[in-house]
Residue frames as a rotation matrix with the C-alpha (Angstrom) as fourth column:
UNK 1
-0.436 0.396 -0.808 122.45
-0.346 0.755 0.557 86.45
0.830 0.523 -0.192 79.79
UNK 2
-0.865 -0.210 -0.455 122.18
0.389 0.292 -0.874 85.72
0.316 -0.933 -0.171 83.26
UNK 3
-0.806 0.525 -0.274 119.80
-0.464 -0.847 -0.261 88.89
-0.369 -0.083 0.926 84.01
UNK 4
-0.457 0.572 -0.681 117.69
-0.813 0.043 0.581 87.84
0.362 0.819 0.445 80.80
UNK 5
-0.537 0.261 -0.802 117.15
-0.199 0.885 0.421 84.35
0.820 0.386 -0.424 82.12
UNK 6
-0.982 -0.034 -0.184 116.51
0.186 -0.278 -0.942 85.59
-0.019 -0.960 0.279 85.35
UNK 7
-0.835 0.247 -0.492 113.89
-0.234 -0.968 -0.090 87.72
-0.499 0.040 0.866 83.98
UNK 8
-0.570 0.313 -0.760 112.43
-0.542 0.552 0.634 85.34
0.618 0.773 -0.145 81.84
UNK 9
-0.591 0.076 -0.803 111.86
0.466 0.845 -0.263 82.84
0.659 -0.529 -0.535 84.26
UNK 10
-0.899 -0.178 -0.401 111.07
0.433 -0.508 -0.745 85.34
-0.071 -0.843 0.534 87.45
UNK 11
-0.900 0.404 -0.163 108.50
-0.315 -0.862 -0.396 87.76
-0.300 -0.305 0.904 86.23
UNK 12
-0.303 0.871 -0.387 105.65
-0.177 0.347 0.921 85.35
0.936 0.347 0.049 85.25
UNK 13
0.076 0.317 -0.945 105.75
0.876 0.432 0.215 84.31
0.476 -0.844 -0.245 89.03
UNK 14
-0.923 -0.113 -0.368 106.29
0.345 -0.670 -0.657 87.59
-0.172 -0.733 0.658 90.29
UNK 15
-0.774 0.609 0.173 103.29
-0.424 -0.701 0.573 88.90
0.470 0.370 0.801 88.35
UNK 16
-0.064 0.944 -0.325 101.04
-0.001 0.325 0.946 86.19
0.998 0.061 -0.020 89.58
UNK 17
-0.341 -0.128 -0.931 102.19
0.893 0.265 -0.364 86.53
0.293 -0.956 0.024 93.21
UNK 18
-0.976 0.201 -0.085 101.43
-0.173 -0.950 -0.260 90.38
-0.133 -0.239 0.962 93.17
UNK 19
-0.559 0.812 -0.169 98.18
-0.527 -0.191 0.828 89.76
0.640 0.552 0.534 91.34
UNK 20
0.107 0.793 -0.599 96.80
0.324 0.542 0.775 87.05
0.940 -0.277 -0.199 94.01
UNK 21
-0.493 -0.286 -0.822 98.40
0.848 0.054 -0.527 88.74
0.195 -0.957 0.215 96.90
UNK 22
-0.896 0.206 0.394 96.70
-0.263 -0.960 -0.097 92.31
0.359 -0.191 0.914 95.89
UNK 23
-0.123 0.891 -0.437 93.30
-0.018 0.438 0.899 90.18
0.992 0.119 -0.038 96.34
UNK 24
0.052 -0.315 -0.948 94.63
0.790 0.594 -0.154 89.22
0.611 -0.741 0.280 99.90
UNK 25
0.980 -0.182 0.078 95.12
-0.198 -0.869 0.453 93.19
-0.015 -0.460 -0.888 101.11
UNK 26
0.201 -0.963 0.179 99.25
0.832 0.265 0.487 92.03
-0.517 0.051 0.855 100.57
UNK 27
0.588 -0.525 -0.615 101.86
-0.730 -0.671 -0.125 95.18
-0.347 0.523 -0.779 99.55
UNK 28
0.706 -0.479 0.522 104.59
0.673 0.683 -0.283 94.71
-0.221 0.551 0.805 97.82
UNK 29
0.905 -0.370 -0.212 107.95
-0.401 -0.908 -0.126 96.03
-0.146 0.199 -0.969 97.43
UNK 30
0.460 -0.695 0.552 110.75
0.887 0.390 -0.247 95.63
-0.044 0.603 0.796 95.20
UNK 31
0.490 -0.758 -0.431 114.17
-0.038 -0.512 0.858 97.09
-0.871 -0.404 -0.279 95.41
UNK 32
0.561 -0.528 0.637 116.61
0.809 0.511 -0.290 97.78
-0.172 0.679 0.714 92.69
UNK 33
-0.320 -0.729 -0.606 119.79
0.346 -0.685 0.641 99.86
-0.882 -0.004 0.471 92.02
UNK 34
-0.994 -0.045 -0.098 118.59
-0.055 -0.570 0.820 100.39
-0.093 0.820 0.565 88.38
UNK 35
-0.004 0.996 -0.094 114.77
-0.492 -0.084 -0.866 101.06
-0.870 0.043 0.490 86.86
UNK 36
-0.174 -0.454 -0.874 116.53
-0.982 0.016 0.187 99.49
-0.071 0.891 -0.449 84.23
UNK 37
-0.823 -0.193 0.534 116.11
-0.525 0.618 -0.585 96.55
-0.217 -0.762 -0.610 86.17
UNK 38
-0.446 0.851 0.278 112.47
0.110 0.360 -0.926 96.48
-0.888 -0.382 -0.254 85.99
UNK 39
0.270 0.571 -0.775 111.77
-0.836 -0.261 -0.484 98.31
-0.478 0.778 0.407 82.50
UNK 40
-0.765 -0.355 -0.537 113.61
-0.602 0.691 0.401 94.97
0.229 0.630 -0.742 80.66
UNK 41
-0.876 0.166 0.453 110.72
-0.030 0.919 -0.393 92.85
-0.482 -0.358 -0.800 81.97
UNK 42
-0.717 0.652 0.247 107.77
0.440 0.149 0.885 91.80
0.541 0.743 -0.394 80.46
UNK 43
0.413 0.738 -0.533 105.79
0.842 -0.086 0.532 92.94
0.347 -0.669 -0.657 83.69
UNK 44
-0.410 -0.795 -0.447 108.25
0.911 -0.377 -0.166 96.21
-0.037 -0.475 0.879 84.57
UNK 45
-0.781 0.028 0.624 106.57
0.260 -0.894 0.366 98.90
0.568 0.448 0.690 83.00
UNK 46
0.410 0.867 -0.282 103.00
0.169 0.232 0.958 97.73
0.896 -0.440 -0.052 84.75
UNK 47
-0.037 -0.218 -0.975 105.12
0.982 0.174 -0.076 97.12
0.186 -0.960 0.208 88.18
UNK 48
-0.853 -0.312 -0.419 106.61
0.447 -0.850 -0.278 100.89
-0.270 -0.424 0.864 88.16
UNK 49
-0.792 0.463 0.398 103.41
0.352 -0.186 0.917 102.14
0.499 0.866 -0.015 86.86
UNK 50
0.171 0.934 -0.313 101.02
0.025 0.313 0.949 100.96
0.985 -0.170 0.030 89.05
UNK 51
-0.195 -0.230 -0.953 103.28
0.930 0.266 -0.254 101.32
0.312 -0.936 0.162 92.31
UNK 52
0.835 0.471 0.284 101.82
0.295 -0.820 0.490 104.10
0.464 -0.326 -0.824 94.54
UNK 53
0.840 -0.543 0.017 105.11
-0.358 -0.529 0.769 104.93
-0.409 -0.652 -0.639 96.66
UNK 54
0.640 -0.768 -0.005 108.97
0.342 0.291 -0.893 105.33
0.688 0.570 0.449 94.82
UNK 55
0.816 -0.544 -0.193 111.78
0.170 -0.094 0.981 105.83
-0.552 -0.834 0.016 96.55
UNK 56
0.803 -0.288 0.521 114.48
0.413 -0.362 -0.836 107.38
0.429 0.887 -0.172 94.36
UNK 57
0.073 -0.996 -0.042 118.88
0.338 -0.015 0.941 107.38
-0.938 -0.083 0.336 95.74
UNK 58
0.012 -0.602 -0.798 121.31
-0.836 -0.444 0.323 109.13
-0.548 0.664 -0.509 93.42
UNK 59
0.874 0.137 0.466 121.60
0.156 0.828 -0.538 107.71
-0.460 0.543 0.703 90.35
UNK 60
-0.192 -0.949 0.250 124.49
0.755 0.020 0.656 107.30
-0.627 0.315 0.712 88.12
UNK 61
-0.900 -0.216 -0.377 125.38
0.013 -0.880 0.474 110.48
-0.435 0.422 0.795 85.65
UNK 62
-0.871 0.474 -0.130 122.55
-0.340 -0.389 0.856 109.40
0.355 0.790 0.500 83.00
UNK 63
-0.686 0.697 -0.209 120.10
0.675 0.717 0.173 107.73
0.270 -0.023 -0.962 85.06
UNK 64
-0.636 0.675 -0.375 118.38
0.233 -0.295 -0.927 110.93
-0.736 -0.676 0.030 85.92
UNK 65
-0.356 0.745 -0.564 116.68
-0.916 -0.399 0.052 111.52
-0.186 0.535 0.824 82.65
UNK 66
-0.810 0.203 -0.550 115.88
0.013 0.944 0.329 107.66
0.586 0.259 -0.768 82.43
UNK 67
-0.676 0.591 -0.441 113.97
0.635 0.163 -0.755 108.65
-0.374 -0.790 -0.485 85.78
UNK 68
-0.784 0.340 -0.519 113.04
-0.441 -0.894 0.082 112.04
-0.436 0.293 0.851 84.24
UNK 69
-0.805 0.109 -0.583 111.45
-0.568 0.140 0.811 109.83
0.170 0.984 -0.051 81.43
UNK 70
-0.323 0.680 -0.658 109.98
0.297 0.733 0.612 106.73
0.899 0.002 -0.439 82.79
UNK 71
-0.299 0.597 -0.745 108.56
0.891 -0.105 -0.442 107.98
-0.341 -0.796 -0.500 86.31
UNK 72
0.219 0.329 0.919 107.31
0.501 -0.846 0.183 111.44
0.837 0.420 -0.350 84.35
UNK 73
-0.138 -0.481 -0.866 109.42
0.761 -0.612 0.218 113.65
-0.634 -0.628 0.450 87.16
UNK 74
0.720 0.545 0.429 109.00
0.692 -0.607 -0.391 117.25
0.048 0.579 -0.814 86.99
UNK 75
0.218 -0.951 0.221 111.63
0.032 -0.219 -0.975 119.68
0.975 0.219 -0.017 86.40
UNK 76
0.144 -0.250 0.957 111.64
-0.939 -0.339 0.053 120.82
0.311 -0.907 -0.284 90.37
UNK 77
0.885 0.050 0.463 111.77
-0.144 0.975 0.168 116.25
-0.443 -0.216 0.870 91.09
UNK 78
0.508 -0.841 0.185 114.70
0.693 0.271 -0.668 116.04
0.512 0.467 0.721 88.57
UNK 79
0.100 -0.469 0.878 116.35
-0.340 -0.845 -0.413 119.04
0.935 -0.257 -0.244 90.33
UNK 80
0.441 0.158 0.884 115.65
-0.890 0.201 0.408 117.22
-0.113 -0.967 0.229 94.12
UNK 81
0.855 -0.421 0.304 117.59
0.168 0.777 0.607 114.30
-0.491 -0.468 0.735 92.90
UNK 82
0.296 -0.930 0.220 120.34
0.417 -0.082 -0.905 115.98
0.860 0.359 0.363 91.44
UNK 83
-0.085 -0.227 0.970 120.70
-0.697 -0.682 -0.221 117.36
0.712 -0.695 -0.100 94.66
UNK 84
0.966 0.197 -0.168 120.66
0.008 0.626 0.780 114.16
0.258 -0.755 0.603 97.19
UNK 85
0.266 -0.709 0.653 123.18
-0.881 -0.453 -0.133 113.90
0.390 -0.541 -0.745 99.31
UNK 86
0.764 -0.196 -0.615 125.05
0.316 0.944 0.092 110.83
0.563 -0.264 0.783 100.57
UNK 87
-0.183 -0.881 0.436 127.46
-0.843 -0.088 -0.530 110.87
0.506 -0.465 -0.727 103.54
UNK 88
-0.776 -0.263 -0.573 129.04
0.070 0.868 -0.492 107.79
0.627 -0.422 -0.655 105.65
UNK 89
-0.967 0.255 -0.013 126.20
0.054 0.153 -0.987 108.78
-0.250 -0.955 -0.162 108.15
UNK 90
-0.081 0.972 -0.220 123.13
-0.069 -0.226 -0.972 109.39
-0.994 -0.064 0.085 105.84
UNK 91
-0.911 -0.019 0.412 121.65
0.409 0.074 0.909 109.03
-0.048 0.997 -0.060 102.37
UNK 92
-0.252 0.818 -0.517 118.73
-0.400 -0.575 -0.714 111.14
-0.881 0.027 0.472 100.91
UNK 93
-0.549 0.660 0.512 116.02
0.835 0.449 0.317 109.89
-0.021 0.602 -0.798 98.68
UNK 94
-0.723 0.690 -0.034 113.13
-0.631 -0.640 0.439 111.21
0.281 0.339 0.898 96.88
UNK 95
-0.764 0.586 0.270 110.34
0.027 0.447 -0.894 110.31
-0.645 -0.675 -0.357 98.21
UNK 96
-0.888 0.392 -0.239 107.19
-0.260 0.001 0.966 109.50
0.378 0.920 0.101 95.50
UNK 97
-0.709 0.705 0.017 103.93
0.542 0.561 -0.626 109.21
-0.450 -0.435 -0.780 96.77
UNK 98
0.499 0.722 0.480 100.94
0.839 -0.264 -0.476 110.11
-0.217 0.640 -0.737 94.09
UNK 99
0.746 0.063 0.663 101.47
0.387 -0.851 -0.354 113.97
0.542 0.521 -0.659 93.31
UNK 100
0.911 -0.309 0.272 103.60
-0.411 -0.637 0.653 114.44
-0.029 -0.706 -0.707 96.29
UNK 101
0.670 -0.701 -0.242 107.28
0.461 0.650 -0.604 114.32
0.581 0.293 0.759 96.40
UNK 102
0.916 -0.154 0.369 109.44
-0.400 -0.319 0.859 114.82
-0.015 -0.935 -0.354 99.51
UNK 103
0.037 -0.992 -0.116 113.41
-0.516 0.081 -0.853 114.74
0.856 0.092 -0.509 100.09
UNK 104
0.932 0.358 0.051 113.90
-0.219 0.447 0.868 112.06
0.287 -0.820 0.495 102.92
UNK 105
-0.221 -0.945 0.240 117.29
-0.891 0.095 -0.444 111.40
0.397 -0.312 -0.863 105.19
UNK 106
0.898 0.437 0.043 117.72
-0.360 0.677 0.642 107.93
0.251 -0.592 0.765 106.25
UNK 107
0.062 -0.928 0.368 120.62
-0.992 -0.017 0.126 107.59
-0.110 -0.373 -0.921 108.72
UNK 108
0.346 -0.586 -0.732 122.64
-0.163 0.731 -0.663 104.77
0.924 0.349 0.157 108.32
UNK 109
0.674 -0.169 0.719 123.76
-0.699 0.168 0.695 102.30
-0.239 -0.971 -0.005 111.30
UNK 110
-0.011 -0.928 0.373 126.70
-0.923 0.153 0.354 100.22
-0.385 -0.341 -0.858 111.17
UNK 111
-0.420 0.226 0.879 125.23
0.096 0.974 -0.204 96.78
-0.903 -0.002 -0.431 110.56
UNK 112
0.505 0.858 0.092 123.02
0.191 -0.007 -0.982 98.23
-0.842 0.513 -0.167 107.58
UNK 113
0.321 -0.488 -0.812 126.04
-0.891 -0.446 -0.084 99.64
-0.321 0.750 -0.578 105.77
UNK 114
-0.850 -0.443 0.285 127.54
-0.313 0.860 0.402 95.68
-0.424 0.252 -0.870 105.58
UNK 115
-0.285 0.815 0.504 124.12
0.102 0.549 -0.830 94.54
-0.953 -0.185 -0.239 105.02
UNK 116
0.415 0.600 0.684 123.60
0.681 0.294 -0.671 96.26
-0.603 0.744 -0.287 101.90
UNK 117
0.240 -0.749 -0.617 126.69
-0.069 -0.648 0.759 97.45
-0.968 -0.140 -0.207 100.40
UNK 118
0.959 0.268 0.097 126.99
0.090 0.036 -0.995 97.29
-0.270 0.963 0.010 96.76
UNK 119
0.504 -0.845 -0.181 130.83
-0.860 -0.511 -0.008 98.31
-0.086 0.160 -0.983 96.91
UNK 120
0.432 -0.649 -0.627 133.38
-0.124 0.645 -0.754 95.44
0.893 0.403 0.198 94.86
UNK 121
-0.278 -0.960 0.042 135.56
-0.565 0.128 -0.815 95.78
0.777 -0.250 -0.578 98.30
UNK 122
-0.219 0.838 0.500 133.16
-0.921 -0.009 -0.389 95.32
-0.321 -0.546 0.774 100.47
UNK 123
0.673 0.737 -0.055 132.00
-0.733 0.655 -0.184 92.34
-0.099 0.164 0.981 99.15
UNK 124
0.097 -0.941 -0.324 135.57
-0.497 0.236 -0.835 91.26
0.862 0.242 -0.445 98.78
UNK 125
-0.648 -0.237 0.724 135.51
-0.706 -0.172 -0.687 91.49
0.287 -0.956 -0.056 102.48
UNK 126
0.080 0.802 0.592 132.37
-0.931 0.273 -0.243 89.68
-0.356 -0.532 0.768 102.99
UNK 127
0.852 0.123 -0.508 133.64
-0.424 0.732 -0.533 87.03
0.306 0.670 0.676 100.81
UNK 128
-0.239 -0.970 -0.048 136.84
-0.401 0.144 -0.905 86.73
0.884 -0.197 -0.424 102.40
UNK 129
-0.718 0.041 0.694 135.31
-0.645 0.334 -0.687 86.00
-0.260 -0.942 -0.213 106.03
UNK 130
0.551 0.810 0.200 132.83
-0.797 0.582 -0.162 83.67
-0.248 -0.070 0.966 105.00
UNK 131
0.521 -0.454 -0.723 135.98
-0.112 0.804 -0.585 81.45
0.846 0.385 0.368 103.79
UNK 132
-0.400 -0.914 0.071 137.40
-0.369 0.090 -0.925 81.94
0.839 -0.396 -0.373 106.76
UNK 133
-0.920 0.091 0.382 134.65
-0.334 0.330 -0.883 81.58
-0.206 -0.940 -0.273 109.01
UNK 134
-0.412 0.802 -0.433 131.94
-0.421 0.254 0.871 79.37
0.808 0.541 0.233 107.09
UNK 135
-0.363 0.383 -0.849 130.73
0.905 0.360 -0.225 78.37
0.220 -0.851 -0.477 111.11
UNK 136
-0.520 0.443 -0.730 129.05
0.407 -0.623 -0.668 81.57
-0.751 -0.645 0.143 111.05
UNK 137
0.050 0.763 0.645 125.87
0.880 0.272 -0.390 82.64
-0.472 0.587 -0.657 109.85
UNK 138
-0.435 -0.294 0.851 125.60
0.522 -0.852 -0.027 85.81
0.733 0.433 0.525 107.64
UNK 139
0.707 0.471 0.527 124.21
-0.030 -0.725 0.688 87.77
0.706 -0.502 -0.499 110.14
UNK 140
0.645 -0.742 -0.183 127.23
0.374 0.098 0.922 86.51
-0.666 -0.664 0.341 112.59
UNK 141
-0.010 -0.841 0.540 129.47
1.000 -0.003 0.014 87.43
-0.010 0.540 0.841 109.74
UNK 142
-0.017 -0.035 0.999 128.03
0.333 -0.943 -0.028 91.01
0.943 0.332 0.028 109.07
UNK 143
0.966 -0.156 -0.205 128.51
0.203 -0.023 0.979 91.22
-0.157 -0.987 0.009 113.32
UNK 144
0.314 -0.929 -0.199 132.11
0.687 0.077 0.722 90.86
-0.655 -0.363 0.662 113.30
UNK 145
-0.148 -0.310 0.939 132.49
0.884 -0.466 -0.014 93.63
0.442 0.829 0.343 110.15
UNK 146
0.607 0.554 0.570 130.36
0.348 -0.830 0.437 95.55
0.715 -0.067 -0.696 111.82
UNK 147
0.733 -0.481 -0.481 132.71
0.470 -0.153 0.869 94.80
-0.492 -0.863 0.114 115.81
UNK 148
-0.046 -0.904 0.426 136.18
0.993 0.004 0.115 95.14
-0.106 0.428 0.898 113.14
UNK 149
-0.327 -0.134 0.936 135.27
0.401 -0.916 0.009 98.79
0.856 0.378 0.353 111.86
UNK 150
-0.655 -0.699 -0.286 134.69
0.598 -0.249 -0.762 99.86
0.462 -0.670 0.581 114.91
């Protein structure tokens, strides 16, 4: 419900901010863990449509034919993200950029892994030190995770 009202609310202003910023020479880029994310909106299909450059992390078991489906991936594109690779020191994307599509490594640095962790424990963590130390800003906070692990 949350999501929905989110969505509701959100994508009339997102559409008109893209639409007067494209006037302006302004990109734009939007992030999400799911395409699911974007296809529920009234403006989602248009967004992923019309965007010249995807970026494309492992998805969950079924989300590659969702990609397969809505980003029209060819069999050798579905095959390059069933194959990505994640370790503690790197993650691999598909790269999307008109006809071309490229496997990309982007190392990972300490501060980025707190920054934009998605893991329940993790966030546990990050929620725990902000009660403990609410005199530091989130960027001091994801510091000291970053000093703790070592």
């Amino acid at each position: 419900l949350v999501l929905a009202d989110r969505v509701r609310t959100g994508s009339p202003f997102i559409a008109a901010s893209v639409r007067m910023g494209r006037k302006e020479g302004m990109g734009v880029i939007g992030l999400s863990q799911e395409l699911a994310d974007y296809l529920q909106s009234a403006y989602g299909a248009a967004i992923v449509g019309n965007s010249a450059t995807k970026f494309i992390g492992q998805p969950d078991r079924g989300g590659v034919e969702v990609l397969r489906e809505h980003l029209r991936l060819t069999d050798r594109q579905v095959e390059q993200v069933r194959s990505l690779k994640r370790t503690a020191r790197s993650h691999e994307f598909l790269l999307l950029r008109g006809d071309r599509s490229d496997v990309v490594r982007v190392p990972g640095d300490a501060l980025s892994r707190w920054v934009f962790t998605t893991s329940s424990g993790d966030r546990e963590r990050i929620a725990a030190l902000a009660a403990s130390r609410p005199d530091l800003s989130l960027l001091e906070q994801m510091r000291v995770l970053v000093a703790e692990a070592g």
